[in-house]
C-alpha positions in Angstrom: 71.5 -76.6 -27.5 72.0 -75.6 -23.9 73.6 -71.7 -23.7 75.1 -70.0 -20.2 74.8 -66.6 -21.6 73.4 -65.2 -25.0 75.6 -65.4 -27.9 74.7 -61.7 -28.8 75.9 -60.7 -25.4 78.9 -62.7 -25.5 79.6 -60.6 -28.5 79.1 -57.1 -27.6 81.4 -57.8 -24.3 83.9 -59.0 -26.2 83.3 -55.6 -28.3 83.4 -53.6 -25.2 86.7 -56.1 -23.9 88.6 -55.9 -26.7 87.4 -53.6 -29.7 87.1 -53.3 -33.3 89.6 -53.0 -35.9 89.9 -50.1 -38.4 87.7 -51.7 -40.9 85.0 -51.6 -38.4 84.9 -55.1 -37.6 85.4 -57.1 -34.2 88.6 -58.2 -33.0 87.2 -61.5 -31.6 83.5 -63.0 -32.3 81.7 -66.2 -31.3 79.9 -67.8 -34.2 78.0 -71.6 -34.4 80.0 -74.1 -36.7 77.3 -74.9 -38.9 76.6 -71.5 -39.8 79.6 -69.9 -41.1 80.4 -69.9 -45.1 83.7 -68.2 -46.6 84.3 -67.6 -50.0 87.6 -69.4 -52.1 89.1 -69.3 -55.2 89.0 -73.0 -57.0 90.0 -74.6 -60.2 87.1 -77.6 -59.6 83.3 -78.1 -59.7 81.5 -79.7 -56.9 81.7 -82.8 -59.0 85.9 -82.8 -58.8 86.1 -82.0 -62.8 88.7 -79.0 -63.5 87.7 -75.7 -64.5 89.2 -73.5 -67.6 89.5 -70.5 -65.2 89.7 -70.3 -61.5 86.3 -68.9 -59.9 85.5 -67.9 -56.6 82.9 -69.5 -54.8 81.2 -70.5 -51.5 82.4 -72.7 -49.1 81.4 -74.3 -45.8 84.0 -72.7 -43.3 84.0 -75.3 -40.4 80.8 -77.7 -40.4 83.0 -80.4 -42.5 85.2 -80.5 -39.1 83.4 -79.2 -36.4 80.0 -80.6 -36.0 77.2 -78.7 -33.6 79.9 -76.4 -31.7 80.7 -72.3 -31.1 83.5 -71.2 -32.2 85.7 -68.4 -30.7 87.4 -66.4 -33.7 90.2 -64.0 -34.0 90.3 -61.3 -36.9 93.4 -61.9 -38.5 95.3 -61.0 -42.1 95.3 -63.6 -44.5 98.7 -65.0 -46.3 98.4 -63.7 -49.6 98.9 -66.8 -51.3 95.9 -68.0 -49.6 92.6 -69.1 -51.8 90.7 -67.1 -49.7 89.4 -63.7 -51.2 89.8 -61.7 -48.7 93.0 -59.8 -47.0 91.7 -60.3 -43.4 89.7 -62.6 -42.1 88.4 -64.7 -39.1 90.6 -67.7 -38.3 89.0 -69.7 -35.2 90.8 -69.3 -32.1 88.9 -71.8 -29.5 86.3 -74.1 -30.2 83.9 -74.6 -27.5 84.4 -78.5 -26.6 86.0 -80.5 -24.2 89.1 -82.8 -24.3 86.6 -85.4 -25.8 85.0 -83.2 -28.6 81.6 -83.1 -26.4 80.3 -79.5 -26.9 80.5 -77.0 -24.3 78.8 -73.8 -23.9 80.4 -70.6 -24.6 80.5 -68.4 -21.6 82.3 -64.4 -21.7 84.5 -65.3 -19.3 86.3 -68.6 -21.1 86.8 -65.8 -23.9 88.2 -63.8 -21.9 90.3 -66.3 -20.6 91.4 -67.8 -23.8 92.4 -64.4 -25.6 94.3 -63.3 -22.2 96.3 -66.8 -22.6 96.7 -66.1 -26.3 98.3 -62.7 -25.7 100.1 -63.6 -23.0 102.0 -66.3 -25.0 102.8 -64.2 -27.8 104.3 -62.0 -25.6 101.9 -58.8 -25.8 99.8 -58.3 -22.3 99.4 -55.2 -22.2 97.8 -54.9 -25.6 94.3 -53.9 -24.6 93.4 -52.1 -21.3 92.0 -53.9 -18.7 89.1 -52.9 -16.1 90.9 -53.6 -12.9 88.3 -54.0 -9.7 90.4 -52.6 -7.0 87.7 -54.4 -4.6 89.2 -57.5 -5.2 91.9 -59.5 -4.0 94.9 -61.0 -5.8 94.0 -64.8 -4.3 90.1 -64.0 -5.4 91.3 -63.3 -8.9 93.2 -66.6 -8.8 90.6 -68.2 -7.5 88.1 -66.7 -10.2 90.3 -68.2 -13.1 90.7 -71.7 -11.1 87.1 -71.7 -11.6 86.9 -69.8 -15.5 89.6 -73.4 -16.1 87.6 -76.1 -14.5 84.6 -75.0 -16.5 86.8 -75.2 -19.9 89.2 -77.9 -19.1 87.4 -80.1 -16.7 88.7 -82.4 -13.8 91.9 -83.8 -16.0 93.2 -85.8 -13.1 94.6 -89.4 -13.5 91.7 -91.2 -12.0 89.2 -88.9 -14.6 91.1 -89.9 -17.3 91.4 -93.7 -16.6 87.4 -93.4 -16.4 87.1 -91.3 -19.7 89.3 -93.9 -21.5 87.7 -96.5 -20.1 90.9 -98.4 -18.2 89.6 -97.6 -15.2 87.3 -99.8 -12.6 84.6 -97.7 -10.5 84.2 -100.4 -7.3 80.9 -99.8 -6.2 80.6 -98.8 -2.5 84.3 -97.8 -2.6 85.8 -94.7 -3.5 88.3 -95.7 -5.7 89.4 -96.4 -8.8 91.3 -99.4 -10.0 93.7 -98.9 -13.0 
């Protein structure tokens, strides 16, 4: 599987970005689908036949859903009501695909750009400090995050899309598309 930057990098910047909480562990983490397990009270056997008492025991987290993908994930506190053991836990936050559940790569930056959105929306930017480089402009900051979306989201124009769903005509030796 194709990586832009090393997992284990990804991770400590996003460390260094955005910190730890008081239990020690990481606000935000990337992890691979297929590799993440989580533990969950149950009343059944893996063969569907109802237990006497509850037990807790291991479950797949993602790789029933998400096949072959990284996974951004926030450290958040679970409902209490939950069947999960724990009181906080990681909940994914992005998973590294396009519109078309192809995988993409995770890069730092996409994080970045995702948990920025995330805050943003719930109303709290100023939660973590931010290194500001005075050496650039506003326009090339813009510019950067143009970029930081085309690499997540993709060309999502009308002719792209007419391709992708296959309604749309490539001509050869024309440059345009026939819906």
């Amino acid at each position: 599987m194709e990586l832009r930057e090393d997992i284990a990098y990804i991770n400590k910047k996003l460390i260094d970005e955005f910190g730890y909480e008081s239990d020690g562990r990481a606000r935000f983490r990337i992890v691979f689908s297929e590799d993440e397990y989580e533990r969950r009270l149950t009343d059944f056997t893996d063969e569907g036949f109802q237990l006497a008492v509850p037990e807790v025991r291991l479950f797949p987290k993602y790789k029933q859903w998400i096949h072959q993908k990284y996974i951004l994930e926030r450290l958040v506190p679970i409902p209490e009501n939950a069947e999960l053991t724990e009181k906080v836990g990681y909940e994914p936050a992005w998973v590294f695909q396009d519109k078309h559940g192809n995988y993409l790569p995770p890069f730092f930056d996409g994080c970045r750009l995702v948990i920025e959105s995330m805050f943003e929306a719930m109303g709290r930017k100023d939660m973590f400090a931010r290194y500001k480089d005075k050496n650039i402009s506003k326009e090339e900051h813009l510019a950067h995050i143009k970029k930081v979306e085309e690499e997540l989201f993709g060309n999502e124009s009308a002719v792209t899309d007419a391709l992708a769903y296959g309604t749309g005509v490539v001509v050869p030796g024309q440059d345009k598309v026939i819906h």
